[in-house]
N, C-alpha and C positions, 0 to 999 in steps of 0.2 A: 760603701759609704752611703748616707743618707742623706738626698738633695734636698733642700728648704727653700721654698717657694714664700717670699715676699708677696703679701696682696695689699696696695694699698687704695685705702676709702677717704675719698675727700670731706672735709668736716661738713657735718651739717648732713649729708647722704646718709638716707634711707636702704642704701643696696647692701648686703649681704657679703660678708666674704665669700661665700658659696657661691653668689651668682657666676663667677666666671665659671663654676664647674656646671651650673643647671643651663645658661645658656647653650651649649653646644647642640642639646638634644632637642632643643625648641627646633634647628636648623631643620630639621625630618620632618618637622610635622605635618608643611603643605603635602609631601610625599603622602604622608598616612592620610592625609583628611582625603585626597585623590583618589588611595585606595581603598578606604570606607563607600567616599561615593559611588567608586564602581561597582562595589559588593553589594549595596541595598540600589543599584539599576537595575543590577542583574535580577532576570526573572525567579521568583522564589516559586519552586513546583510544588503542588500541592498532592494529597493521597491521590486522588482522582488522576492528578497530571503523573504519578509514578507509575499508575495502574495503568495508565493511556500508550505510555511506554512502554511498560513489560508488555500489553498487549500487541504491539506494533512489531514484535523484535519474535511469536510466534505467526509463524505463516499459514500453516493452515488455516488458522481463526482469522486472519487476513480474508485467506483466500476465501474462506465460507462468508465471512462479513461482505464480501465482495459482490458472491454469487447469490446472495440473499438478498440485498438491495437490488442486483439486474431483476431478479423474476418480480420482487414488488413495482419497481416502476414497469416492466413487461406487461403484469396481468393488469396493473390498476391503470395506466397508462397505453399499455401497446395496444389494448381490446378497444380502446376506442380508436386509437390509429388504422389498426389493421380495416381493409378494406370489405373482407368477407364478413357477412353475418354467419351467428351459431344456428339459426334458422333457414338457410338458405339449401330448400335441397335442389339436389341433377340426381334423378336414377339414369341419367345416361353416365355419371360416373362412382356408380354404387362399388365400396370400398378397392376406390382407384390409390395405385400408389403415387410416391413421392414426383412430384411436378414443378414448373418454375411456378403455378398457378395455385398451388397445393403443394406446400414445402412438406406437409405432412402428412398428406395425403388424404383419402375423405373415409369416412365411415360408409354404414349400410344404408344411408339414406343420399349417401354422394355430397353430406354435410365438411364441410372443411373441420379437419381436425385441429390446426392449429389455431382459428379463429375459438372452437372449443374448448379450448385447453389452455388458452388465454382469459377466456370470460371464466371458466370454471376455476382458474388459478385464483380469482379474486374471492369466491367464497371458500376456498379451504385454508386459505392463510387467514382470512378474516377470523373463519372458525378456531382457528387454532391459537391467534392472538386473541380474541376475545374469549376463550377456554381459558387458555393460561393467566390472564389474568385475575378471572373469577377467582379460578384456583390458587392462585399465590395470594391474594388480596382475602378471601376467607381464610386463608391458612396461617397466615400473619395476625391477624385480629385475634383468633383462637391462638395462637402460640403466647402472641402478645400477653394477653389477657393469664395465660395459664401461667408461665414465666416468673411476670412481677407480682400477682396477688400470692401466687402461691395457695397454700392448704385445702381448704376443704375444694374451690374453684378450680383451681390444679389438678387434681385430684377426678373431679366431674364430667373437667373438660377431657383428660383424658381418657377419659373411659369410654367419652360420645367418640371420641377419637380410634379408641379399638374396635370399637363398634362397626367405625364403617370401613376399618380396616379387611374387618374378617367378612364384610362382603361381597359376596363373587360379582367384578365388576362388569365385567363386559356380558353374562345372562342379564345384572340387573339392568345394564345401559340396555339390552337389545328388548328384553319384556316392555321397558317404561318407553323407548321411542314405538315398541309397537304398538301399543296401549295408546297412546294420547297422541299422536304423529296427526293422525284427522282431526283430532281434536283441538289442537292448536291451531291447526291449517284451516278450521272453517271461521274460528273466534277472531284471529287476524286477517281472513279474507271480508267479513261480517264488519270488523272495526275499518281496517286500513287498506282494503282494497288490493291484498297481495298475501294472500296466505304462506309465501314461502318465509316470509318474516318468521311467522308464528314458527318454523321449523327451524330456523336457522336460532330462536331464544329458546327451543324446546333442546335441540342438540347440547347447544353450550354452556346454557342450567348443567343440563344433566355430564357434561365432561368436568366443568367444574366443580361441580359439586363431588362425585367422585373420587377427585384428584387430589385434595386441598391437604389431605393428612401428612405426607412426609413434609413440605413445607411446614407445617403445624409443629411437628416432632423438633424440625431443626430450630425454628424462631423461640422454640420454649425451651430448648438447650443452652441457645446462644445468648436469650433473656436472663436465665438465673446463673450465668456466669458473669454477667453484666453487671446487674445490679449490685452488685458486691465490689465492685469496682471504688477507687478512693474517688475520683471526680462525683461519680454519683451520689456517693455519703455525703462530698463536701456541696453538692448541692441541696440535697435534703436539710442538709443542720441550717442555710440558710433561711427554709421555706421553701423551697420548691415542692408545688403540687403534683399529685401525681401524674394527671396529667403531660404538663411540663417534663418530667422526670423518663414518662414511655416513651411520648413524642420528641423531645426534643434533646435529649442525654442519652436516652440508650438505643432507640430506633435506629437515629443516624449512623451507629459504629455497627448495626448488623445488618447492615442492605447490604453487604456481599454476599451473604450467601444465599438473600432474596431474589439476588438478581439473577444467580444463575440458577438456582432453583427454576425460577421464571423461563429463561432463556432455553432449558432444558426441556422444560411444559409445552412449550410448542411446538417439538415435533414430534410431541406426545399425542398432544390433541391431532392435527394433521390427519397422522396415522391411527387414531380412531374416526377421525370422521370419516376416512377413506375406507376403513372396513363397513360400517357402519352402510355408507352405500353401497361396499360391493357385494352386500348381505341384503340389496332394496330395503334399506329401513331408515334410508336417510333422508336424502332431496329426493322430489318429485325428476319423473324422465325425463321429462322436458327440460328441466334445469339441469346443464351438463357439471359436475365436479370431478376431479381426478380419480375419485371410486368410482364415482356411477358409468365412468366411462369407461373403465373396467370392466366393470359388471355389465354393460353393454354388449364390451369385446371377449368376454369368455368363450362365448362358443363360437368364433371367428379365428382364433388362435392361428388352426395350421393354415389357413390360407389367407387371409388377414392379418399377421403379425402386432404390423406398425400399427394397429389401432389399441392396441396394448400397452406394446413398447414405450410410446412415448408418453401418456401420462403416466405410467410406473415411473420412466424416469425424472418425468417433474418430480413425482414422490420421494424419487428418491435423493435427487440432487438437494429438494429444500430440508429435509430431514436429515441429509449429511450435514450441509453448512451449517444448519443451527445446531449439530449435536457437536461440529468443529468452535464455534465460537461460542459457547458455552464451557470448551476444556479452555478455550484462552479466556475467557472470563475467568475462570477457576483459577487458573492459575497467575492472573495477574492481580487477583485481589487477595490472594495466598498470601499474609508478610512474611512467612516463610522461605517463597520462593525469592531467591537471589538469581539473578544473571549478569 
């Protein structure tokens, strides 16, 4: 049987015989408007805050981000704490071992190692951050460039590109620092009173410049899949110049693979400026860096060790961390990657 429901409207009312069905659902709403609020409180994460996460949740790139910031504040900070100067010799402790006086013991001049390998940690990082920049920052420009113009510039660019591909790097690095290495050193001792300047922009010209091409290769892969993109058409049919269009539309959605390119560069360069001196073709003697201190301790080896040992292992712990926290970069700017 079928129930019939009486609704009755007093004359002259405006109300709806519906309304007794539409009021009920009004009842919820303070509920819903309460949980709207909560939803636009809640913090909205951005690419950057996903990628901060998936980086967080790999450890090793933890651990290497970790043990890369102690050696930067260590060498840019500890060398001025630490009590021993890198100039201070005792031939009464010519290459003495490990001491509460000497945690590292001294070299052949009874020089403290660890006071050296503190002040030298500052210019191979230096070197190697200011290499890899050069390098990723030309390499970016040129990709840039070659990418969105496309044809004939494309085309040019990459040819200057195989060019320096097919150059044998490390004779050309070691002929050109041997070549002008004085000649730097006398122009910036002549201008600024410190010629090791002049060595330290002659090395990192020369790594950078070098280095710049796979970043090159990548930024002008990543450009011509870009621009073809619907955002960037529908910027263009507005007006957007090109300009506007490199910088500010398609730049910003390929700095991940700039960054690790970059993040990667650095203990690339490291480990060329370390050969570099332990070939004497880098810093002057006097200036201690983790090659030249090598190159120092070669022929101390079998009775001497530790004056080896420990800047190799500076070399080698900063060139782990960063080649550790460049896979988790990798991997957490990947949208691929799920966890």
């Amino acid at each position: 049987m079928s129930r019939q429901i009486d609704v009755t409207v007093a004359p002259g009312s405006s109300a709806s015989p519906f309304d007794g069905r539409l009021t009920a659902p009004t009842e919820l709403e303070p509920e819903r408007a309460t949980r709207a609020d909560s939803l636009q409180l809640r913090k909205q994460r951005s690419l950057w805050g996903n990628a901060f996460s998936q980086f967080r949740r790999h450890r090793l790139a933890m651990a290497g981000l970790i043990i890369f910031i102690f050696l930067l504040l260590a060498t840019f900070l500890g060398s001025a704490i630490y009590p021993r100067q890198i100039d201070e010799i005792d031939f009464s402790l010519t290459s003495g071992t490990l001491t509460w006086s000497h945690p590292f013991g001294t070299d052949s001049l009874g020089q403290d190692l660890l006071a050296r390998i503190l002040w030298g940690g500052r210019i191979s990082l230096a070197v190697g951050l200011v290499a890899a920049t050069v390098a990723v920052t030309l390499g970016t420009a040129i990709g840039a460039l070659a990418g969105f113009f496309g044809g004939a510039m494309d085309t040019a660019l990459m040819r200057l590109t195989d060019l320096f591909i097919s150059l044998p790097q490390v004779p050309l690095l070691l002929v050109i620092s041997f070549l002008y290495k004085q000649s730097f050193y006398n122009f910036f001792d002549r201008r600024f009173g410190d010629g090791t300047i002049g060595i330290f922009v002659l090395i990192v010209s020369v790594i950078g410049i070098l280095n710049w091409m796979p970043t090159a290769r990548l930024v002008r892969a990543s450009f011509l899949a870009m621009k073809e993109k619907e955002f960037v058409e529908a910027a263009r049919s507005i007006g957007a110049t090109r300009p506007i269009l490199m910088f500010r539309h398609i730049l910003p959605n390929v700095m991940s693979p700039i960054i690790v390119a970059a993040t990667l560069g650095v203990g690339a360069a490291i480990i060329t400026e370390s050969a570099l001196s332990f070939l004497g073709l880098g810093f002057p003697s006097d200036v201690p860096t983790w090659g030249s201190m090598l190159y120092d301790a070669k022929d101390r080896f079998d009775f001497a060790p530790h004056e080896a040992l420990f800047p190799g292992a500076m070399i080698f712990l900063t060139v782990l961390a960063i080649n550790y926290v460049g896979d988790g970069l990798r991997d957490a700017l990947d949208p691929r990657k799920t966890q």
